[in-house]
N, C-alpha and C positions, 0 to 999 in steps of 0.2 A: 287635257285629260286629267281627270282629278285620283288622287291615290286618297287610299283607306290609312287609320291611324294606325291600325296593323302591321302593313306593308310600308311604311314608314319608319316605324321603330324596328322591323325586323332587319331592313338595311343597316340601319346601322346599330344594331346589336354588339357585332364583332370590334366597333371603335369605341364602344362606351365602356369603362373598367370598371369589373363587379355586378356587369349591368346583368347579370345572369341570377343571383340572387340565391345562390345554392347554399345549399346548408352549410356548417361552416366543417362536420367531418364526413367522412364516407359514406354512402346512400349502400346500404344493405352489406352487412356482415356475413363475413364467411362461415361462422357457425355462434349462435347466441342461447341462452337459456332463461327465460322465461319466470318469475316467480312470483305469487300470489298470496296474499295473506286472507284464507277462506276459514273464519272464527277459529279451530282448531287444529286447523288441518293446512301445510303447508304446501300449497301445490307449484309442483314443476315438471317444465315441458323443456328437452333440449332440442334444437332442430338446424340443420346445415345446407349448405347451399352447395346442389350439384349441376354444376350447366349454369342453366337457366333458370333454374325451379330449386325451391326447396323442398326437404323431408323433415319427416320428426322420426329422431333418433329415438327417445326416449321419453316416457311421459312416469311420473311418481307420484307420490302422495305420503306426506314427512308428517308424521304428527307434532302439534308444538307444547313444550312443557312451559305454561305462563307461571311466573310466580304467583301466591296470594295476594289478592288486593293490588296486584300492576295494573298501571297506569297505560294502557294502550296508547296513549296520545303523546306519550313520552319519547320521539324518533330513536333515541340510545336501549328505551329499555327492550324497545320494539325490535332492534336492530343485533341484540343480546339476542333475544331469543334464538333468531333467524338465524345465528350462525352459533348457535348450543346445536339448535336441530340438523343443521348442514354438516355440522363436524359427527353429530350422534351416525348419521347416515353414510358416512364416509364421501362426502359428493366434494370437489372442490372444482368449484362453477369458474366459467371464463367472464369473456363479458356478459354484462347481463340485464334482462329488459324488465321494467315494473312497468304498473297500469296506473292511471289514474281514473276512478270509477265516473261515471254520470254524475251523480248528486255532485261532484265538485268540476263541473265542466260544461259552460254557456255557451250553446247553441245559437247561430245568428246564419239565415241566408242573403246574400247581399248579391248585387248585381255591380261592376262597376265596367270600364270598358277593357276591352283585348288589348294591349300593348303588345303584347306577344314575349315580354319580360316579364319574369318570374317575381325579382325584387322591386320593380315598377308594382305590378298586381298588388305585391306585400306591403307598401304605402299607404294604394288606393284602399284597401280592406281595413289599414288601421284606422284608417280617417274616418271612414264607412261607421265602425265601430264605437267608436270610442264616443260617440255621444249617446250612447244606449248600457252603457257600463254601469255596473253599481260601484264601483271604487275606480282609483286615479288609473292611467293608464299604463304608468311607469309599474305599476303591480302587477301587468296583465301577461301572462305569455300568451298569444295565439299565434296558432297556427290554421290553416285552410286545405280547403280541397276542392279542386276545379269538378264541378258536375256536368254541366255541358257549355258549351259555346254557345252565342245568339249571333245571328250573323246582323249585319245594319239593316234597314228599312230603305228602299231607296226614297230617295229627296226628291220632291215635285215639286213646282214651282210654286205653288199653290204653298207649302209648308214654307211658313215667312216668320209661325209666329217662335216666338223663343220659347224654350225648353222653362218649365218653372224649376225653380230652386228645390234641393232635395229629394228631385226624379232622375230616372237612368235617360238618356239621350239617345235612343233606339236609331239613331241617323249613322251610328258608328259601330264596330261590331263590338261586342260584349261577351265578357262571361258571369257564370251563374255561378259562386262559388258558397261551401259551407264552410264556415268558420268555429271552431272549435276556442273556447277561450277559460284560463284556469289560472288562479292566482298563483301568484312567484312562492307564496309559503307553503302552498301544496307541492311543488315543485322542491323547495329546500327541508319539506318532512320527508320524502323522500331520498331527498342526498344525502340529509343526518343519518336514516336509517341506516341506506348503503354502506356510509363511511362506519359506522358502528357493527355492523355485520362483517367489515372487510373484503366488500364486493367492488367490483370494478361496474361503476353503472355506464352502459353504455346508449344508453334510448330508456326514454321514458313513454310509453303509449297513452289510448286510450282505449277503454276497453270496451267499449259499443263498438269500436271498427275493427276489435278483437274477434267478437263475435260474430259480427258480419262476414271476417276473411273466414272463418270456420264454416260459416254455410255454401261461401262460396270452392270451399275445399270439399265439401261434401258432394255424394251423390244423388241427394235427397233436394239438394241446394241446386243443383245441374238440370232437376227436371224440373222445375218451377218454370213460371212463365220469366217474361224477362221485362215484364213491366212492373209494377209497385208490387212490393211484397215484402210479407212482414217475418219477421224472426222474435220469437216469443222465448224469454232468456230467466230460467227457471235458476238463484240461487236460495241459501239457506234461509238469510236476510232481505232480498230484492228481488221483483222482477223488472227485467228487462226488456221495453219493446224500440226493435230498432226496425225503419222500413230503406229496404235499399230501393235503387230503380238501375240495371243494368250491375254494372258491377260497384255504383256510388251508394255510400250512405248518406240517406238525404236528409234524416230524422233518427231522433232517439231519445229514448225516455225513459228514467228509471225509478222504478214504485217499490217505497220500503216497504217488505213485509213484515210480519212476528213472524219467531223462528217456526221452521217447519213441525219441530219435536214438540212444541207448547203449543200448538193449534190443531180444531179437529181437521179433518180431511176436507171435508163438505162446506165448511167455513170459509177453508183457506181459498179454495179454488173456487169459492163464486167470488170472494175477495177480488183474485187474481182474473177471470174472469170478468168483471166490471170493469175494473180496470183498462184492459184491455180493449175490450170494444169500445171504451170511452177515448180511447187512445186514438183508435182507428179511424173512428168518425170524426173527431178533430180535424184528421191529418187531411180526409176525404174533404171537407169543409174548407181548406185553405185556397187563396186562389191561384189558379194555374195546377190543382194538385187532384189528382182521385183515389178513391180509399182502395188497398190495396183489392186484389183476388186472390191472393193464394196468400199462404202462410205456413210456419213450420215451427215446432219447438224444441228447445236444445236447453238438456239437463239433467240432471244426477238425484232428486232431491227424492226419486218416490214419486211424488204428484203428476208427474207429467202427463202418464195414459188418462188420468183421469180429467185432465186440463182438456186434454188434445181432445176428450169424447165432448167435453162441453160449448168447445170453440164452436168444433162443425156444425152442430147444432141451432147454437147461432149466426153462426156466418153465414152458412148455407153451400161450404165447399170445403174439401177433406185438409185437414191441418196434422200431418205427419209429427211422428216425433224423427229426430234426426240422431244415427247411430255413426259416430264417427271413426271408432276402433278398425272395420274392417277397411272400409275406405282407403285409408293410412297405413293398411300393412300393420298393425298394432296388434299382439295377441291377445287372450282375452284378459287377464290380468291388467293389464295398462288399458284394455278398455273399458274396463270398468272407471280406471284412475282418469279417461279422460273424460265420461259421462259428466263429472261435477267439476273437470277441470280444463273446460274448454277455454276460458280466458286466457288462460296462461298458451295454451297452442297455438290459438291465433297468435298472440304477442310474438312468440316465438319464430312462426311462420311468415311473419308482416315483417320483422325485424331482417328475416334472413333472403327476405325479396330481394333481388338485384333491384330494383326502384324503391327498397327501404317502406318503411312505415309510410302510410299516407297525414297521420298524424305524429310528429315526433315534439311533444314540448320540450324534450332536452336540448333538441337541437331544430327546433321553430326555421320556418322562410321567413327570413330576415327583409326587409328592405333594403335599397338600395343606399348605403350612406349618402349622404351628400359632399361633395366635392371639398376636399379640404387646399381648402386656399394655400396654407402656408405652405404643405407638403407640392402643391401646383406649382408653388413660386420656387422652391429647392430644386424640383427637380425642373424646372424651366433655367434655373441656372446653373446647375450641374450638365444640364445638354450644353446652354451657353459657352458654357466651358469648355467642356467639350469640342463643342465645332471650334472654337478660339485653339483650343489645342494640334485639334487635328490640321486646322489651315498653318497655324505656325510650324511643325513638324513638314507640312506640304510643301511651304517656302524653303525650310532649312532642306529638305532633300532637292529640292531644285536650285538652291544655291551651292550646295556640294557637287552635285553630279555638273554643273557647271566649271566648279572649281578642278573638280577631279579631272574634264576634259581640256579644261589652260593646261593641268599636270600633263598630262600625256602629251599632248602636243608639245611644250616644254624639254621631255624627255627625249622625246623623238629629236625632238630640232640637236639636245645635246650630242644625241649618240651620234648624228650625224656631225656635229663641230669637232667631236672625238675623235675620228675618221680624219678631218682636215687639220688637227692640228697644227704639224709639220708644216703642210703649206702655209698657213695663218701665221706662224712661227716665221717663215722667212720671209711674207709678205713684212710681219710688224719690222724684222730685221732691216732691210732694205728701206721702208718708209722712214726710219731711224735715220738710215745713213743718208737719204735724200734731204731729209731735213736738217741735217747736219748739210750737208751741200748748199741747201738754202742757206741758212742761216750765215754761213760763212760767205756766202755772194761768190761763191768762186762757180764757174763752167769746169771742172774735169773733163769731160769731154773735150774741151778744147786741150787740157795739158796732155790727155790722153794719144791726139793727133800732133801735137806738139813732140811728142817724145816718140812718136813714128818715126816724125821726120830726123828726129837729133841723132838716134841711136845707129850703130852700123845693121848692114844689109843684113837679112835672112841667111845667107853661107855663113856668118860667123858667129851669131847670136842671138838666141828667141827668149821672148819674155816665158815663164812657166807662170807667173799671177801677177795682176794688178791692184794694189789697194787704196785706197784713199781714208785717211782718218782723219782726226782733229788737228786746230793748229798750222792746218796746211801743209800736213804731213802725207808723204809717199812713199809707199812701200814696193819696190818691184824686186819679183823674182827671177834672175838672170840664167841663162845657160849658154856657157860659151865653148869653143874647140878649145882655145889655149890663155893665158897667163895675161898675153900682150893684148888681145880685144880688149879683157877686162879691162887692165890698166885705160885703153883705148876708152872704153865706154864711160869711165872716171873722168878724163881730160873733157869729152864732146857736155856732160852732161853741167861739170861745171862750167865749161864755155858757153852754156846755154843759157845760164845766169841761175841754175839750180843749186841749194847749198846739199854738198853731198858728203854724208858721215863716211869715215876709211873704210874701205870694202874688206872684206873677211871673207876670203879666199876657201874653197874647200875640193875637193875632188868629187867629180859626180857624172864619170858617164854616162852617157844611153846609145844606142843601138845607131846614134845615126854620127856619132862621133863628136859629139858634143863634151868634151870630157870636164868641163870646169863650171863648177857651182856657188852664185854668190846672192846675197841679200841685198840691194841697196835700197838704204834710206833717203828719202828727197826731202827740204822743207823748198817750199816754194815761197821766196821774197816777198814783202809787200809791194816793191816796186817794179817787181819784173813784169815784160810787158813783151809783146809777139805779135806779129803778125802771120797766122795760115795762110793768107796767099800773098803768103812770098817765099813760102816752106815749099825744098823740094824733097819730097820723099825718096826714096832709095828703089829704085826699079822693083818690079815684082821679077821675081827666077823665072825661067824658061820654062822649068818643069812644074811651075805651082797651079795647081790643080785644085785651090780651096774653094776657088769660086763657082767652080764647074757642078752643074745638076748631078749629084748620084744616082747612078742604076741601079735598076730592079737585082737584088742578090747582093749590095754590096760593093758592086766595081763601079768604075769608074770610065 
């Protein structure tokens, strides 16, 4: 299934950057003012944007005081003037909109195809362009306006042969655009003026589509047909013929006159009159184009009733004049000021559009730049960087939260060794003294049973501790009834072959009449030597009871 070049670049619109092509400041201001420099008379129109729609606040007419012998061509002296007159009138304007007239501004209709991008279109039209120019192109500002769409032709098979060079490719869809085109110094006589007047220029127009928004704000404008029609644009110096089709201006032409006041009446207007119909049948004579039916004239100058009787005449269909004042809600003082200063309304009206001027050479549809490499390659490494960063940060968090989980478990395991110290404590004690047992090669347990058997019976003396230290030293703790065991237990233990320190005798009853308490120290010989079975121990008592199971509660 094949796709259109339309629906192609319309997808991907949204991933292309800039690809949109928009002007580079705001499309329709929120309230603008308009001004015109008409021979003596300084004309302004201010007008605001409410909603959707604009109005006109106010429309004037400032007379201008030129010096002798000024230089009109001089943007500063021009620029003087215009704000001697604005300060005489007490007006202190916001931003503000100038025209640039016909006679400085080449007309071109060009076909190229639908992209459905703005600043793509704005390329395809400079290219279009710029081989029909009278000077280089880097002088040129234009700007366009889309008139209608063409949609593609469909493709037969039979259509094999190639498109020739320098025609439109009707297999694709296309638009029909007018191109407006004005040199950069018209443009910067303009800015000098500004900056010399102390205005803030905000849009610079043109004033054929000035005049066109005027008819299209009119009521006169509303009941015409809606196919070719013409607007007949009466000033001091010019007239103006522009023909819309729909709400587009397709065409426009401006014819210098001699001033109104130095010519008879009958002169001027068959002048103006030739003109005119010379105009018309051009436009009829084009192809793809037919001369208008209807038509209408907009002007201040005096001449116009008598234009308007001479058109019908020859046209052969009624050519109204167009009254803008009631339309607009204007009373009749400002409508008189807007009779001769309709340029300036439009300008003002076009500027305060929520979709802005359809011609703006201040701020022209730009093309799409072209891709700048170096800036591709920065910010290709600055992402680079980026993800390098964010993976490094990625790893160092998962190597923490790793670490942080050894901690905890760590912690835990201590709080838990914290709890067993104590026992840890007398396991490492004991291991100590086992090793100490090793190391010295000696069995205590054997001396242990060894001095079971040596010592006298249970009635006359019980051990209270057993130790064992280095050296092959032993420590028992003795408790005997009387004086003479002990001595007793001193004779058995030397006789035993144990060397035994003087015993130190002390008093130490308990409860079961044990009244005599001593320490004795043992070294154990290197040469002493025993046999356990041939040791007889001492009878166990009648009444001992160690060995027996304990009951439940205690007893016995």
């Amino acid at each position: 299934m094949g796709i259109s070049l339309k629906e192609l670049t319309g997808r991907l619109r949204s991933r292309i950057p800039g690809a949109g092509g928009a002007r580079p400041t705001v499309r329709g201001l929120p309230a603008a003012m308009a001004i015109e420099i008409d021979g003596l008379t300084l004309r302004i129109a201010e007008a605001s944007r409410s909603g959707h729609s604009s109005r006109v606040d106010q429309v004037r007419a400032v007379p201008l005081e030129w010096p002798e012998n000024a230089d009109r061509s001089e943007a500063s002296v021009v620029g003087s003037v215009v704000a001697k007159a604005l300060a005489k009138a007490r007006i202190k304007p916001g931003p503000v909109v100038l025209g640039i007239g016909r006679s400085q501004v080449i007309l071109r209709t060009v076909v190229v195809p639908d992209t459905g991008l703005t600043g793509t279109i704005a390329s395809l039209v400079r290219f279009q362009v710029a081989r029909d120019l009278p000077f280089r192109l880097d002088e040129a500002i234009i700007d366009f306006q889309i008139l209608r769409r063409l949609p593609a032709r469909p493709v037969s098979e039979s259509d094999s042969a190639p498109t020739p060079a320098g025609t439109s490719n009707d297999s694709v869809d296309r638009v029909e655009v007018l191109v407006a085109i004005t040199r950069q110094e018209s443009l910067e006589f303009l800015r000098r003026v500004a900056e010399a007047a102390g205005l803030s220029l905000a849009a610079v127009g043109w004033i054929s589509q000035a005049n066109a928004t005027c008819l299209q704000a009119s009521a006169t404008g509303s009941a015409l047909p809606n196919g070719p029609r013409a607007l007949v644009t009466l000033k001091a110096e010019e007239v103006g013929i522009e023909i819309l089709e729909g709400r587009s201006l397709v065409f426009s032409r401006g014819v210098p006159m001699p001033l109104v006041t130095e010519t008879e009446p009958e002169a001027w207007v068959r002048s103006a009159t030739i003109e005119v119909i010379r105009t018309l049948h051009a436009f009829g004579g084009t192809s793809g184009r037919s001369a208008p039916e209807a038509a209408a004239i907009l002007g201040g100058t005096g001449r116009e009733e008598a234009l308007s009787g001479t058109l019908e005449t020859r046209l052969g269909f009624p050519v109204p004049q167009i009254a803008l004042g009631r339309p607009l809600g204007l009373d009749r003082a400002e409508a008189e000021a807007v009779a001769s200063g309709f340029s300036t309304l439009g300008l003002a009206l076009g500027a305060t559009d929520p979709a802005g001027l359809e011609f703006d050479f201040l701020n022209p549809k730009r093309p799409t730049p072209p891709p700048d490499l170096r800036k591709i390659r920065l910010i290709a490494g600055l992402a680079a960087a980026m993800a390098v960063l964010v993976a490094v940060l990625g790893v160092r968090k998962t190597l923490i939260s790793r670490r942080e989980a050894t901690l905890t478990a760590l912690q835990t395991e201590l709080a838990a060794g914290e709890k067993k110290r104590p026992v840890y404590r007398q396991m490492i004690q004991q291991a100590a003294t086992l090793r100490a047992w090793s190391a010295e090669e000696r069995d205590w347990l054997d001396h242990y049973a060894h001095l079971s058997a040596v010592l006298p019976r249970s009635e006359e003396v019980y051990l209270t501790s057993v130790a064992f230290g280095p050296n092959r030293a032993i420590r028992l703790g003795v408790q005997a009834r009387n004086g003479e065991i002990l001595g007793k237990v001193d004779r058995l233990l030397r006789a035993a072959g144990y060397d035994v320190k003087p015993l130190a005798v002390t008093p130490g009853a308990d409860r079961n009449g044990y009244n005599f308490r001593t320490t004795v120290e043992l070294t154990v010989p290197a040469k002493l030597k025993f046999d356990l079975a041939k040791l007889a121990p001492p009878a166990r008592p009648a009444d001992d009871a160690s060995l027996e199971t304990p009951r439940k509660g205690g007893s016995r």
